[in-house]
C-alpha positions in Angstrom: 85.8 85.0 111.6 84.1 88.3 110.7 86.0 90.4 108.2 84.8 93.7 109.3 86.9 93.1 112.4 90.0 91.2 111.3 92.8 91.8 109.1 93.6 88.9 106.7 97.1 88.8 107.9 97.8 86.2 105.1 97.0 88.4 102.4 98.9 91.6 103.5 102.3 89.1 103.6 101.2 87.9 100.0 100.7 91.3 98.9 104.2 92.5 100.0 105.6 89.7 98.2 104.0 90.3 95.2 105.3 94.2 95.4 109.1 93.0 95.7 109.0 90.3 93.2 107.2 93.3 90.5 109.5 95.7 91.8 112.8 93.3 90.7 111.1 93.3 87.0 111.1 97.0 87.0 114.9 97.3 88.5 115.8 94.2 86.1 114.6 96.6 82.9 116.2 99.3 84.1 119.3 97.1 84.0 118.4 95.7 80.5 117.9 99.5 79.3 121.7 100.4 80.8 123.3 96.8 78.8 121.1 98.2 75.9 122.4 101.3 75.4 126.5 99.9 76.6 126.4 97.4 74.5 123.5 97.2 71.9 125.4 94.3 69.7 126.0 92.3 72.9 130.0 92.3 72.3 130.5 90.7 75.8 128.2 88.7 77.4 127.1 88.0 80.1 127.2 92.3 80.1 129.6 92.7 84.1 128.8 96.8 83.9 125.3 97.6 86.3 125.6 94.5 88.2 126.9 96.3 91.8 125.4 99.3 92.3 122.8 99.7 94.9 119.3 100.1 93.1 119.3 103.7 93.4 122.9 103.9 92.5 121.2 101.5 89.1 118.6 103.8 88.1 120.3 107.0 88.4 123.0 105.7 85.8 120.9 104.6 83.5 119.4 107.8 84.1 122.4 109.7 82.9 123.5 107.0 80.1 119.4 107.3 78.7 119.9 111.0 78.4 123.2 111.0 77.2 122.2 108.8 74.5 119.1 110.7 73.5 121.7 114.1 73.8 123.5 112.6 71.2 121.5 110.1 68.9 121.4 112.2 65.9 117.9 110.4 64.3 115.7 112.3 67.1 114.4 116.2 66.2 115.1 118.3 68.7 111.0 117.7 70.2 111.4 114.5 70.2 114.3 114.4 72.2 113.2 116.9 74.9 110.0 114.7 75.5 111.3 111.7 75.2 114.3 112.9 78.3 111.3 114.8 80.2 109.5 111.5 80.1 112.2 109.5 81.2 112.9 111.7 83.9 109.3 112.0 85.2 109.7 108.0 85.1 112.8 107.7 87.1 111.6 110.0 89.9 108.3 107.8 89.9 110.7 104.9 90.0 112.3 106.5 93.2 109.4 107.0 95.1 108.6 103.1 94.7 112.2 102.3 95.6 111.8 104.1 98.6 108.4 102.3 99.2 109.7 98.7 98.7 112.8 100.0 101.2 110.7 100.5 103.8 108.8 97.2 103.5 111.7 95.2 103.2 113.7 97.3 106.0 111.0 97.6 108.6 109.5 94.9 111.4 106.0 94.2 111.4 103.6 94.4 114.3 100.3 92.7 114.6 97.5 94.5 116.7 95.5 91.5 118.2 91.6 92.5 120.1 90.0 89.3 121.3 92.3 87.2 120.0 91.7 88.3 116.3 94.8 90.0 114.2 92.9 93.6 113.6 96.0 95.3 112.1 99.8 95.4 110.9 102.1 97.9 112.0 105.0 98.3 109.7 108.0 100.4 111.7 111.3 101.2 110.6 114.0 100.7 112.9 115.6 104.0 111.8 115.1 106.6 114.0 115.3 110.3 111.9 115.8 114.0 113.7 113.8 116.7 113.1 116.5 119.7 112.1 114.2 122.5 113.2 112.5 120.8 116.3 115.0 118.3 117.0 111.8 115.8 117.7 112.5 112.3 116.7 110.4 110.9 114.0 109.4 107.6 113.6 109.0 106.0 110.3 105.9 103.9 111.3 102.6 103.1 109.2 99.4 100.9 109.2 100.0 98.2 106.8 96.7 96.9 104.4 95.9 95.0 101.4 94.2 97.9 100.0 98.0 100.3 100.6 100.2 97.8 98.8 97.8 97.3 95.7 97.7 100.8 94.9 101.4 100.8 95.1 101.3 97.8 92.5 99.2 99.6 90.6 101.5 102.7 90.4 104.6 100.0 89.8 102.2 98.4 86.6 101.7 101.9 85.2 105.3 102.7 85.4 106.6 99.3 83.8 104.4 99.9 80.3 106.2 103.2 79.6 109.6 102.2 81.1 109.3 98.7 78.4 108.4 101.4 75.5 111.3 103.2 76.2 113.2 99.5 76.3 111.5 99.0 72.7 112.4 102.3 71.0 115.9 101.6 71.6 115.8 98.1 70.5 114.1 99.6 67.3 117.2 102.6 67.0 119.9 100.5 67.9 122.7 99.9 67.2 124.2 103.3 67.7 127.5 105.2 69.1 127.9 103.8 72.9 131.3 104.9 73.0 130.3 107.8 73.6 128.4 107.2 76.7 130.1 104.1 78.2 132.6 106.9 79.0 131.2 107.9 82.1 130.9 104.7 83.6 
């Protein structure tokens, strides 16, 4: 079978379950960080708060909690603690964007394009069907799936797990601390 001509149809499947497994570390850390930051003494275990939500619903409160903390964690100066929420923000909108990425592969069907008998391509199409606001035009959510497209998004999702754990280890190194404080708004 010529490669220049066929898709290894194998490999793509392999690749998108390699990018859902990864992307349950990342969500699973974020988790960790929110129990951290609750409960840094582990008064209950196993921790029951940030086990429902919806992954968004996850990341945005730890979100909030993170920068509640750092808003009140009285060892940081004041440039410390507007880089370190600026970074953690940046992180968390990053963190979104692969959400939505791993959404769509895990909520969409998947096509093969056959020529000749050989798989050439993947279509990936999301059964949701948007509107336009201003033209009214439907839009479809459809793509051409590769090996090459989901290792890049691995890539992104490895470059956002180092600085997501440093943030993880930074609070193991400053806690315990005041979580009453924040557990509040939960």
């Amino acid at each position: 079978m010529d490669s220049s001509t066929s898709t290894d149809v194998d490999k793509i499947y392999q690749r998108i379950g390699e990018f859902v497994i990864c992307y349950q570390w990342l969500e699973n850390k974020f988790r960790q960080l929110g129990w951290l930051i609750l409960d840094p003494v582990r008064t209950q275990w196993p921790p029951r708060l940030l086990r429902s939500e919806s992954n968004k619903e996850l990341i945005d409160k730890v979100e909030d909690i993170y920068l509640n903390l750092i808003d009140t964690l009285d060892r940081l100066d004041v440039k410390d603690r507007e880089d370190l929420k600026r970074d953690f923000t940046a992180l968390v909108a990053d963190c979104h964007l692969l959400r939505q990425y791993r959404n769509n592969l895990l909520h969409s069907a998947f096509f093969e394009l056959k020529a000749g008998g050989d798989v050439v391509g993947i279509l990936r199409s999301n059964p949701k069907v948007k509107i336009d606001q201003s033209s009214g035009e439907l839009l479809f959510d459809q793509e051409q799936v590769t090996e090459q497209a989901i290792l890049k998004q691995l890539h992104k999702l490895g470059e956002l797990a180092f600085p997501l754990g440093q943030h993880y280890l930074q609070l193991l190194r400053w806690s315990p601390f005041d979580s009453l404080r924040i557990s509040k708004n939960l």
